[in-house]
Backbone as a printed PyTorch tensor [residue, N CA C, xyz], in Angstrom:
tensor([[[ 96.3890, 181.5530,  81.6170],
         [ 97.3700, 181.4610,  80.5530],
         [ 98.6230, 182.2470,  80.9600]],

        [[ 99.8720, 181.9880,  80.6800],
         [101.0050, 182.4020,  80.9930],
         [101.7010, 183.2510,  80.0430]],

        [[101.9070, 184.2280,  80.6330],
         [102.5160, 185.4400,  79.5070],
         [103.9740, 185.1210,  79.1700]],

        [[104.0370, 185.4300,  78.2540],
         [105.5340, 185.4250,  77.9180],
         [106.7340, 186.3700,  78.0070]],

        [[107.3590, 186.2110,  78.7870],
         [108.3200, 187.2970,  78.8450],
         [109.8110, 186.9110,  78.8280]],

        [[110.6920, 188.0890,  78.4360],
         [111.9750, 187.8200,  78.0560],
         [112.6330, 188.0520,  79.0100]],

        [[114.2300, 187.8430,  79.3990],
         [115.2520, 188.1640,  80.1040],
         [115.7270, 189.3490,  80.1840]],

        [[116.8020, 189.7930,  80.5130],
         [117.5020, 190.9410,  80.7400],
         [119.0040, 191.1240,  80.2220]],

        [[119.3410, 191.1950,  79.1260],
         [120.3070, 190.9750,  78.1260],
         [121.3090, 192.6270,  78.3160]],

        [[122.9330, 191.9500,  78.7490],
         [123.6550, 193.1060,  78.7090],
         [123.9700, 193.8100,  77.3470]],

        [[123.7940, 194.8500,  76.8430],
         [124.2530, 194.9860,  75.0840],
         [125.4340, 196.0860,  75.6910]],

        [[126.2820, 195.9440,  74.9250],
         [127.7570, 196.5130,  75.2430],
         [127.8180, 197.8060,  74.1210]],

        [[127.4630, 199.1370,  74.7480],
         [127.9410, 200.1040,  73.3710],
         [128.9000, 200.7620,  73.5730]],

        [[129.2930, 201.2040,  72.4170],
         [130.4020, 202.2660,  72.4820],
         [130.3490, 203.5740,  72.4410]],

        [[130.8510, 204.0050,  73.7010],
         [130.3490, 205.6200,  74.0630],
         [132.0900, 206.4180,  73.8560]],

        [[131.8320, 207.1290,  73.3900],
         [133.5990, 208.2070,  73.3040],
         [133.6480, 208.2770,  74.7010]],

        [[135.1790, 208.8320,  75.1200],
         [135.7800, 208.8630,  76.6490],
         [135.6990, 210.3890,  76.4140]],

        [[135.2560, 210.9060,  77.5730],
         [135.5600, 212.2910,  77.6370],
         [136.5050, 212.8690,  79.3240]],

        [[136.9900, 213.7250,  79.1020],
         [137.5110, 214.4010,  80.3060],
         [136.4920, 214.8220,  81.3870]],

        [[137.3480, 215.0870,  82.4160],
         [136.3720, 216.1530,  83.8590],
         [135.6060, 217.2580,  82.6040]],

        [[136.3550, 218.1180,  81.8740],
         [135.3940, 218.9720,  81.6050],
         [134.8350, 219.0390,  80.3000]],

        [[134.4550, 217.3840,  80.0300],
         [133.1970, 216.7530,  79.0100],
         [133.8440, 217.1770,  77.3050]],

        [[135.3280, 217.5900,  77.4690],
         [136.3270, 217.3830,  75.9310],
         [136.6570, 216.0990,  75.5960]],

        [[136.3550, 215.8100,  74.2760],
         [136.5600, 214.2270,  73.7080],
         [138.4890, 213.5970,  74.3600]],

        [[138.5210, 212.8800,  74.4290],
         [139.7540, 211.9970,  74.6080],
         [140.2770, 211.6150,  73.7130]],

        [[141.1920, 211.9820,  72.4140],
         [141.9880, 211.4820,  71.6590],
         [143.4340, 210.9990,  71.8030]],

        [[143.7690, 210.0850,  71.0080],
         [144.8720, 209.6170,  71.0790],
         [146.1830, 210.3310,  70.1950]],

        [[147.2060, 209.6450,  70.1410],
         [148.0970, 210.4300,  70.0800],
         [148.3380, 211.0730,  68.2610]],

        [[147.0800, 210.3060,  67.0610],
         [146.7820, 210.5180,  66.4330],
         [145.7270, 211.4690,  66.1990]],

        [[145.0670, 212.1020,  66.8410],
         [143.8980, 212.9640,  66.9830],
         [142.3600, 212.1010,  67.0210]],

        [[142.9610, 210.6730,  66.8820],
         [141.4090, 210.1720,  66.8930],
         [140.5700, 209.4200,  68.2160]],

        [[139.3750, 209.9650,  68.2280],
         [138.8950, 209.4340,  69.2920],
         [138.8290, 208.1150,  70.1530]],

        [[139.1440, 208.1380,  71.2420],
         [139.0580, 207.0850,  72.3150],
         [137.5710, 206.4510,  72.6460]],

        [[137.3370, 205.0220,  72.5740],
         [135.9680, 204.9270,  73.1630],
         [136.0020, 204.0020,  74.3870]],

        [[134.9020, 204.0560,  74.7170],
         [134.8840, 202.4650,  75.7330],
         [133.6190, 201.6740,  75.3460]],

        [[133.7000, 200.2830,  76.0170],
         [132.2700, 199.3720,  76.0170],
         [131.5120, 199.7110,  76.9900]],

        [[130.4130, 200.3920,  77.2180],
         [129.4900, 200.6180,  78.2950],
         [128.3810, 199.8660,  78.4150]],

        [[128.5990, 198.6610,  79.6360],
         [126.9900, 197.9770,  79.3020],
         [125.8180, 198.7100,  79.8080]],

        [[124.8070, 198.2120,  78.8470],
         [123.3950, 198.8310,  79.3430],
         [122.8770, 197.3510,  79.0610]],

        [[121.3360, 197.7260,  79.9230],
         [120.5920, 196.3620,  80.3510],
         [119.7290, 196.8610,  79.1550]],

        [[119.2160, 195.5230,  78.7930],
         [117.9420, 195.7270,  78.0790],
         [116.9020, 194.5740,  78.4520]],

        [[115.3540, 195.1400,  78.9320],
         [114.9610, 194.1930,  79.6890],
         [113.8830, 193.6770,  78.6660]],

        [[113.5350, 192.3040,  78.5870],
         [112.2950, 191.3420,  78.1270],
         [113.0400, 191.3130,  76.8190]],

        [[113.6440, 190.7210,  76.8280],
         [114.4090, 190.0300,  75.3360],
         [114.2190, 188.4320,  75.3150]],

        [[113.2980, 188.2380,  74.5310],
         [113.4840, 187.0240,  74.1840],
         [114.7120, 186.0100,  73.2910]],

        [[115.4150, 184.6690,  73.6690],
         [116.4280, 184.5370,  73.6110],
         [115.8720, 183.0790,  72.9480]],

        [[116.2600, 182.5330,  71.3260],
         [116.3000, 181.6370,  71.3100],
         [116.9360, 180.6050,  70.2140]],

        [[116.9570, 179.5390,  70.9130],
         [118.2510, 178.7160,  70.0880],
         [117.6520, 179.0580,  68.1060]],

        [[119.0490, 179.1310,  67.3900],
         [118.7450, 179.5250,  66.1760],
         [118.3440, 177.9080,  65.6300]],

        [[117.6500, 178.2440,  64.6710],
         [116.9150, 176.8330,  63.6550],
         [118.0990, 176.6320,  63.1860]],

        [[117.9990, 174.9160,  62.0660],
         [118.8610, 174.7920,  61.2660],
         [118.9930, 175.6730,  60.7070]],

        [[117.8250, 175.8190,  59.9760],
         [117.6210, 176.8050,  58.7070],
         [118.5670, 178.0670,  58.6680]],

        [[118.4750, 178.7330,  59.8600],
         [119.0470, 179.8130,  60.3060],
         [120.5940, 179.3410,  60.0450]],

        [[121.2370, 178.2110,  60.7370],
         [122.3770, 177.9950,  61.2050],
         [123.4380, 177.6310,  59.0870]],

        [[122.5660, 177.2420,  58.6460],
         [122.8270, 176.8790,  57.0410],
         [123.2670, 177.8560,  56.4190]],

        [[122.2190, 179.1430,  56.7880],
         [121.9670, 180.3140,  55.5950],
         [123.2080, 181.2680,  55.9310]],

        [[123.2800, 181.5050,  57.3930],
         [124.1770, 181.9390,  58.0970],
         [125.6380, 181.7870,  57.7060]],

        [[125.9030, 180.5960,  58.2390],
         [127.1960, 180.0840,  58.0020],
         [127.0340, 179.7950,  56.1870]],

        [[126.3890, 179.7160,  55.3220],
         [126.8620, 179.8340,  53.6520],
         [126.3880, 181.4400,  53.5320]],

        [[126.5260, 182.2650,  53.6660],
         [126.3470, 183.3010,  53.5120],
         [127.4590, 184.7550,  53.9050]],

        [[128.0530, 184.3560,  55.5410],
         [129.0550, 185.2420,  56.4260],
         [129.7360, 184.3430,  56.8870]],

        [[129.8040, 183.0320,  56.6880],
         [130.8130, 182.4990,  57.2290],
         [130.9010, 182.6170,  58.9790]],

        [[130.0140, 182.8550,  59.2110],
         [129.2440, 182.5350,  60.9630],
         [128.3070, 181.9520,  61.0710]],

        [[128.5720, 181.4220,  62.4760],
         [127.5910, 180.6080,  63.0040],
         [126.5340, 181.2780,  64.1770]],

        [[125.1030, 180.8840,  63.5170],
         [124.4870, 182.1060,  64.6400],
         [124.0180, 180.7900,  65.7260]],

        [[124.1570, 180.9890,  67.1300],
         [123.7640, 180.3060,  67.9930],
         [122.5860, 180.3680,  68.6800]],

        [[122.3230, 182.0180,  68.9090],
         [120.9940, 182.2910,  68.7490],
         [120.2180, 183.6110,  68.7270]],

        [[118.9570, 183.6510,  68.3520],
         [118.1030, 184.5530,  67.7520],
         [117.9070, 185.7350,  69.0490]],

        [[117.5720, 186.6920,  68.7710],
         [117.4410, 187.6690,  69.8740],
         [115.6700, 188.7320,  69.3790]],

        [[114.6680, 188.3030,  70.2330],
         [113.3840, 189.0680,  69.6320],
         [113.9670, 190.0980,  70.2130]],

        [[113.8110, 191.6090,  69.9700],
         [113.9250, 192.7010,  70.8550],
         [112.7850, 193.4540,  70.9780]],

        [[112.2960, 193.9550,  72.3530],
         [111.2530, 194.5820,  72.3100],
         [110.4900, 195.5060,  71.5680]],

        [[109.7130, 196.3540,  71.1200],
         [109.0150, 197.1720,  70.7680],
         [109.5270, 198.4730,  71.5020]],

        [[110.3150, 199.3630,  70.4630],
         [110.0830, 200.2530,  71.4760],
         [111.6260, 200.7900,  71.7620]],

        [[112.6160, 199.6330,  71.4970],
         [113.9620, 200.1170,  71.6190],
         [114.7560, 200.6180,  71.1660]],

        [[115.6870, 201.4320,  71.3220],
         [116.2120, 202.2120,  69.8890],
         [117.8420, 202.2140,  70.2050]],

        [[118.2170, 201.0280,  70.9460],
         [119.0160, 200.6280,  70.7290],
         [119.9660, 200.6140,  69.6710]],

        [[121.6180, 200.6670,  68.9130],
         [121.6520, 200.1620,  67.7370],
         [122.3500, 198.4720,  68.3820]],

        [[121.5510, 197.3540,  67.8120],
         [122.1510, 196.0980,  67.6420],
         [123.3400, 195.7390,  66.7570]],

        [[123.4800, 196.4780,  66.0730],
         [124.3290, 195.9170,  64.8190],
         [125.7210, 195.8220,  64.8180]],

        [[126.2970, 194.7850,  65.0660],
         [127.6960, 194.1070,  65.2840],
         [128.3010, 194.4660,  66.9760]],

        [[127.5740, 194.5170,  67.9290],
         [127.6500, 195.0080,  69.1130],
         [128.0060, 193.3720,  69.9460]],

        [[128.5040, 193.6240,  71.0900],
         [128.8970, 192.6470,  71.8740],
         [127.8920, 192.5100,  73.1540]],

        [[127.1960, 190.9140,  73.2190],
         [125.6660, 191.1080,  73.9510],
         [126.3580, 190.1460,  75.6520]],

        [[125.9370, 190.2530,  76.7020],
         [125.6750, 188.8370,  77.4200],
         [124.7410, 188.3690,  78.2280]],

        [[124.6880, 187.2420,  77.7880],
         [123.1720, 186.7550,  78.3900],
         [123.6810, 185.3930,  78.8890]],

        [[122.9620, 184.4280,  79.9280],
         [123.5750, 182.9340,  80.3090],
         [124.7770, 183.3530,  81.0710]],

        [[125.3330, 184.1150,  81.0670],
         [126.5070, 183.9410,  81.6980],
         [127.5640, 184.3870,  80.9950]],

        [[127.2980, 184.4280,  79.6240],
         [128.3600, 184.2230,  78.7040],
         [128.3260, 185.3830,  77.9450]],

        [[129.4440, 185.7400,  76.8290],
         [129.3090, 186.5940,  75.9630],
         [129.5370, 186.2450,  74.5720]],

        [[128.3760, 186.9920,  73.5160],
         [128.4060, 186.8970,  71.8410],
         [128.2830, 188.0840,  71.2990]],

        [[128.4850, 188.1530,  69.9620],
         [128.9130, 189.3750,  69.1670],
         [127.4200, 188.8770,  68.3890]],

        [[126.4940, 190.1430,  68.5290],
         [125.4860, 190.3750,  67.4830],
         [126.4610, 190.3050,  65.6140]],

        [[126.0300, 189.8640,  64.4430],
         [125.9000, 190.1370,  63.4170],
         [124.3920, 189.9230,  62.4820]],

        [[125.2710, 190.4110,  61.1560],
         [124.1990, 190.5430,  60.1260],
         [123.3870, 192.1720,  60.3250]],

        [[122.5260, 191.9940,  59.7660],
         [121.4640, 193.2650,  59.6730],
         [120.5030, 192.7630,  60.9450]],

        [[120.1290, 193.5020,  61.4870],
         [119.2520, 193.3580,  62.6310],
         [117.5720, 193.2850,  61.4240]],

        [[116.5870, 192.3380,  61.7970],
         [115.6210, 192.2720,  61.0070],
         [114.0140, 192.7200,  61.7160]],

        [[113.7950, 194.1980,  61.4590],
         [112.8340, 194.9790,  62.0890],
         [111.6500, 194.7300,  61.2620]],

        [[110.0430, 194.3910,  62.4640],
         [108.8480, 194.6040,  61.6780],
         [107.6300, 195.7600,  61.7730]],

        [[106.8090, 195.8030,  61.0570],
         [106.2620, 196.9140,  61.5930],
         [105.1390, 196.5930,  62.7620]],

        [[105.5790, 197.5830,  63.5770],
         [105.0190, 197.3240,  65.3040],
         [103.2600, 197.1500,  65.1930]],

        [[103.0720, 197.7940,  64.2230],
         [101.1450, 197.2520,  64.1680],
         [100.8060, 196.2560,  63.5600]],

        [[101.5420, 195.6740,  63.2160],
         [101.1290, 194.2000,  62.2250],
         [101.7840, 193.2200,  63.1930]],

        [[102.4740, 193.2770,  64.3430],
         [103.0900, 192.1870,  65.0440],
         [102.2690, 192.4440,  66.6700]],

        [[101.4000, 191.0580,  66.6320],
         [100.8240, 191.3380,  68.0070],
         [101.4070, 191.1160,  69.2380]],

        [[102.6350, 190.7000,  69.4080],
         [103.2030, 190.5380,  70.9110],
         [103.9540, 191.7010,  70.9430]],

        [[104.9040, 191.5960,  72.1190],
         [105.8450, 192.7200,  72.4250],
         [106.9840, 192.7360,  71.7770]],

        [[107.4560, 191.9430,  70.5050],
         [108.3700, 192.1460,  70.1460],
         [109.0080, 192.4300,  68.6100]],

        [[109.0950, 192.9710,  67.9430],
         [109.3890, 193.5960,  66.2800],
         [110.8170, 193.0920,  65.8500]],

        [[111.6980, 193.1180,  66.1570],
         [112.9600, 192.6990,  66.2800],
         [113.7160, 191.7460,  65.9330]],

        [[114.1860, 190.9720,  65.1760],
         [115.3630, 189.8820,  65.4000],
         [116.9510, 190.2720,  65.2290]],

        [[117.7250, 189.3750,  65.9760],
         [119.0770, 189.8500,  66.0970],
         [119.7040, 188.3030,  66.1040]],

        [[120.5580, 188.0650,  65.0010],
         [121.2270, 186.7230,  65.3110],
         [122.7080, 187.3390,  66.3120]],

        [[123.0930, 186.1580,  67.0850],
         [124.5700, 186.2290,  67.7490],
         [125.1660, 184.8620,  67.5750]],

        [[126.3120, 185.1530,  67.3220],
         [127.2140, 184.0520,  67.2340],
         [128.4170, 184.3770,  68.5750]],

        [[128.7410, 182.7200,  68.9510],
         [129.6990, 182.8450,  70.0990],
         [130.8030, 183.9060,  70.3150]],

        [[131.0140, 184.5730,  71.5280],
         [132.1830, 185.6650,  71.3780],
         [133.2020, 184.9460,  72.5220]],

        [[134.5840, 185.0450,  71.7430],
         [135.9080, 184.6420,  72.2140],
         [136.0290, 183.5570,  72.6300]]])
């Protein structure tokens, strides 16, 4: 039998800029500078969203989710409105990320994350 396993999905966070000697980077307002730093996240399952999904979605936020994201067990990632790429391409996570509890779910994954197309 063949196990199932996920891909390797870039998630883009935002880390503050700091100097050589690790002082925050503000701008000319006093407020902090950040950047997008990708990190890998490995065995993510990736898959096309249902109608159902694509209905509730778009009458609800006025987006279209393209597709579902399981995330492993285990990650403590934050997903929520973050910029992902996977395929080649890049999408903007929304909505609430939808977490289950890790002993009642028997595979490796607790997680859902819708994304809709980015740029």
């Amino acid at each position: 039998m063949a196990k199932i396993r996920g891909i390797t999905v870039k998630l883009y966070e935002k880390k503050q800029k700091v100097d050589e000697g690790g002082n925050p980077i503000v701008d000319g307002f006093g407020e902090p500078i950040y950047e997008e730093v990708p990190t890998e996240v490995k065995n993510v399952l990736v898959t096309p969203s249902s109608s159902d999904d694509l209905v509730t979605s778009t009458d609800l936020t006025g987006r279209k989710a393209v597709y579902t994201l399981a995330i492993p067990k285990g990650d403590t990632h934050d997903w929520e409105n973050k910029k992902v790429e996977f395929f080649g391409e890049k999408f903007q996570t929304f909505d609430i990320p939808i977490k289950g509890i890790d002993e009642l779910i028997p595979l490796d994954w607790n997680m859902k994350v819708k994304v809709e197309r980015y740029g």
